[in-house]
N, C-alpha and C positions, 0 to 999 in steps of 0.2 A: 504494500500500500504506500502509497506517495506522504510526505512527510511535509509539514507544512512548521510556521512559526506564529502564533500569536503574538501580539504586543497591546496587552488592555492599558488603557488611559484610569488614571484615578487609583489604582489600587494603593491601598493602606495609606493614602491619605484622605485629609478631609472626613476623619471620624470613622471613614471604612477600611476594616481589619477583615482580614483574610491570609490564613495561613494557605504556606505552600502547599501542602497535605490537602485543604479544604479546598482549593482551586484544582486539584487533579481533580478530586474525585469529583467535579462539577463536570469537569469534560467528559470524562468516565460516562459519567451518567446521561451526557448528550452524545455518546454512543463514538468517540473518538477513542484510539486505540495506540498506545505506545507511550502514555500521558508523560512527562516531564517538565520539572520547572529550571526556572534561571533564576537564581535570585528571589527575596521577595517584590519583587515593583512590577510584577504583570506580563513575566516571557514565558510563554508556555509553546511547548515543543509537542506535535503530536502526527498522530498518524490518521488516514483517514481517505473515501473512496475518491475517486481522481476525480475533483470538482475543483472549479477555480476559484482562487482565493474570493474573489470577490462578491460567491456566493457563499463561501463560508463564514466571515467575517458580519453579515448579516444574521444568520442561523446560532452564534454562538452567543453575541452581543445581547440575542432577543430568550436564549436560553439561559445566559448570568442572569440578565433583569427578572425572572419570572423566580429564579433559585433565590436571588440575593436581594430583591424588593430595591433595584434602584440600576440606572444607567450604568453600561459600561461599555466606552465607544471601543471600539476591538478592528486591532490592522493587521490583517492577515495577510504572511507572505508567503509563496511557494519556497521549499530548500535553492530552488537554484535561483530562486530572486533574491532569499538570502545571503547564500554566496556571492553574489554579483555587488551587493549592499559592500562587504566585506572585503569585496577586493577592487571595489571604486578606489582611485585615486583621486576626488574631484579637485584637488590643491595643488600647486605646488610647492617638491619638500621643502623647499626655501621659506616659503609663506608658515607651514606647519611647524616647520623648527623654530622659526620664531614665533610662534604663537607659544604664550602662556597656560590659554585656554585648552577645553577641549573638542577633540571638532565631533558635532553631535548632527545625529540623524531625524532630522523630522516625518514620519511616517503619516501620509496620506489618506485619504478614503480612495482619491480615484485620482487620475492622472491633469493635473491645470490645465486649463486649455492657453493657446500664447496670450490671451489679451489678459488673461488673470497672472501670468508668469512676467508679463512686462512690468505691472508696476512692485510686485514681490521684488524682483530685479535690481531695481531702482533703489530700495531700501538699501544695496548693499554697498560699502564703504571698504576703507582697509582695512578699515579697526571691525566689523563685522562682512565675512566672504560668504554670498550665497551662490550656493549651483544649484540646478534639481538636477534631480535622475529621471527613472518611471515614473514614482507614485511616491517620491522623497524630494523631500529638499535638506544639501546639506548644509552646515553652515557652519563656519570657522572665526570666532571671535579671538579677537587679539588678546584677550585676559581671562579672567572669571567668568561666568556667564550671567554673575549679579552686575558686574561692572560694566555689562554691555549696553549701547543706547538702543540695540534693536528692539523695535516695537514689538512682543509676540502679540501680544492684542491683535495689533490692525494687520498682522499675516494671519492671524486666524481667522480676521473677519475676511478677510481676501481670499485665502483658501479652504477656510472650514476647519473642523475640530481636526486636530494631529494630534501624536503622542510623540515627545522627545525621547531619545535613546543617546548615548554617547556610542561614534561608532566604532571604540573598544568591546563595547557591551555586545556588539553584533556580530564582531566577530569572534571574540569567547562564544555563544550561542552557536555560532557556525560549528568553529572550531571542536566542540566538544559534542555538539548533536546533529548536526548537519553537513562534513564533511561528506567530501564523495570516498 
């Protein structure tokens, strides 16, 4: 069975707790098979019949809400989209090695169209780098990502709800559950 990644928005903050242990067995029960977690902040690794993410991510989101009595926006990628995440280079290492910060992955619902990707674009500075990918936008700040001027607000309203990841985090995920 094809192997897929979760990345739920919100977990164990904002008042809502959820052990790793209690989020397997939520998938479990919405009938995905190979359950594993990353961390506690929402990466769950699983298996399941060859659907594209993009209907899965709907199916899972609407099975946490019904389990857990509240929202849980859910970005599901296929193993080889997460590999591809993982081994983007959107930067270059000059720009990376002086960065302070760390360069973090914005995960999508669906892919911008160009008139929503020009003015995201425009936000970007030296001191905050945005590229997209598919259905990602990365972005490399010059510092902390408290110290950053980038608006996340008005790219969310530009592009709708994401879920942040650092893209060390995505490739540890790869690297340990998703390799080929």
């Amino acid at each position: 069975m094809p192997r897929y990644a979760a990345f739920l928005r919100g977990m164990n903050v904002g008042g809502h707790r959820l052990t790793n242990e209690e989020l397997r067995a939520h998938f479990t029960a919405m009938g995905f098979g190979d359950v594993a977690s990353f961390r506690a902040s929402g990466n769950v690794i699983f298996a399941a019949e060859d659907s594209p993410p993009e209907q899965l991510g709907p199916r899972i989101a609407t099975g946490l809400q019904a389990a857990l009595g509240y929202a849980v926006p859910t970005y599901v990628r296929s193993a080889q989209e997460v590999r591809a995440i993982a081994a983007m280079q959107p930067f270059a290492p000059e720009h990376v090695r002086a960065s302070t910060g760390k360069l973090h992955v914005a995960l999508l619902a669906e892919r911008p169209s160009a008139t929503t990707r020009e003015p995201v674009l425009e936000m970007a500075s030296a001191r905050d780098r945005l590229l997209f990918g598919e259905r990602e936008l990365y972005w490399l700040p010059s510092g902390p990502m408290l110290d950053s001027g980038l608006d996340l607000k008005l790219l969310e309203r530009l592009l709708g709800a994401m879920t942040l990841r650092t893209k060390n985090t995505i490739e540890q995920i790869c690297g340990k559950h998703l390799a080929e």
